[in-house]
C-alpha positions in Angstrom: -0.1 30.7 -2.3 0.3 27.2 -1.9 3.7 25.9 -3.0 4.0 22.3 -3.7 6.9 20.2 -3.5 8.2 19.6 -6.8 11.8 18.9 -7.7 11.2 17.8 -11.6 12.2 14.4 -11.7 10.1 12.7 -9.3 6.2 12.3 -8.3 4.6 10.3 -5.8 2.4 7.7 -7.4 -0.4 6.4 -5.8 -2.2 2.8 -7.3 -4.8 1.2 -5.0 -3.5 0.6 -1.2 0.4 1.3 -3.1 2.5 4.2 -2.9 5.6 5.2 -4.6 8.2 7.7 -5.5 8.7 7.4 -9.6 10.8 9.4 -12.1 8.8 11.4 -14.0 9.7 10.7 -17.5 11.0 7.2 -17.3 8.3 5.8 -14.8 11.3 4.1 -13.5 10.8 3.8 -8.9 13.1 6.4 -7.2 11.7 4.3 -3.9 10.2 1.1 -2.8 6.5 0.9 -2.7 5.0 1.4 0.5 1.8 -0.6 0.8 -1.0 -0.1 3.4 -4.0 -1.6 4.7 -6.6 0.3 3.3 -7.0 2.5 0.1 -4.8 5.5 0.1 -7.0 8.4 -0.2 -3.8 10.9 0.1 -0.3 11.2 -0.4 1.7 14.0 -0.3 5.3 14.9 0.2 6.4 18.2 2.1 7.9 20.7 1.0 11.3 19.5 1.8 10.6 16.2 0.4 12.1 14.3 3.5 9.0 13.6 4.4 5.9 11.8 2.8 2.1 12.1 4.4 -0.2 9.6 3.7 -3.7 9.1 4.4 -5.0 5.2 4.1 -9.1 4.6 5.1 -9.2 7.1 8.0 -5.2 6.6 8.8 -2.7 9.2 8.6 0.8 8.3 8.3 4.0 10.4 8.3 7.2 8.1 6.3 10.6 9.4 6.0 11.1 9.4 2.4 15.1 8.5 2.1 14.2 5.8 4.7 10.7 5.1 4.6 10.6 4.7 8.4 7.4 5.4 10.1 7.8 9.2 11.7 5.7 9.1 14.9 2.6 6.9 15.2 -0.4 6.2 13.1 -2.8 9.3 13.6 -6.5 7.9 13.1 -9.0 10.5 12.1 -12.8 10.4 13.0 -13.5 10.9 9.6 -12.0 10.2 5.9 -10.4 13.5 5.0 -12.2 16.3 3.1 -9.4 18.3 2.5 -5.9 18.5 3.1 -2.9 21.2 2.7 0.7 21.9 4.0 1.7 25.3 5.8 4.4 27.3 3.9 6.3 28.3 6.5 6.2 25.0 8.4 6.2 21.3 8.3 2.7 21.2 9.1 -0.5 19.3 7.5 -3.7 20.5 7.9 -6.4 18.2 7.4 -10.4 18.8 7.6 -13.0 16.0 8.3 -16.4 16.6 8.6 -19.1 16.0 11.3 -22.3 17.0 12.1 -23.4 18.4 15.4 -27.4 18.6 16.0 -28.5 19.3 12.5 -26.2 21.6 11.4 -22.7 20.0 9.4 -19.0 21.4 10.5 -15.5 20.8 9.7 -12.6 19.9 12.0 -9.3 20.9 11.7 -6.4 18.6 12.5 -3.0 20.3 12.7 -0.5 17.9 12.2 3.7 18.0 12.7 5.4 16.3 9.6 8.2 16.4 11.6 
């Protein structure tokens, strides 16, 4: 069962190449707006919610949501995602793109450490 962080008061709002935490009934920002180079495709927070993943073009990007620091470095993928979930026991993101090898078309799994 997948288990989604949700703490009732805030959502992660995603406009264009802009993301944000807002309040849920107010629309008021909980955060600044992070802003990226290239369409944000994906943005998810972890379960925890110390931690916000976000995929922009093929970039993946881990922030620290209380500071909005950069957690590790940029992670480029070959591909635009197809598919993305969190582990429930663990601060991991896995993350599928797609590829073909010869005629036949595959995923790829990308494990990655929100931490």
């Amino acid at each position: 069962t997948r288990t989604q962080h949700y703490d009732g008061r805030s959502l992660v709002a995603v406009d264009g190449h802009r993301v944000q935490l807002r309040e849920v009934f107010s629309d008021a920002p909980l955060s600044p707006a992070w802003q990226f180079p290239d369409p944000v495709r994906l943005a998810e927070r972890s379960h925890d919610g110390r931690r916000l993943a976000v995929v922009a073009g093929r970039t993946l990007r881990v922030l620290d949501t209380a500071t909005g620091a950069l957690v590790g470095s940029p992670i480029v993928l070959p591909q635009s995602p197809l598919r993305a979930d969190q582990a429930a026991a663990a601060p991991v993101l896995v993350l599928t793109t797609g590829e073909y090898v010869g005629d036949r078309f595959r995923e790829r799994i990308h494990v990655v450490d929100l931490e």
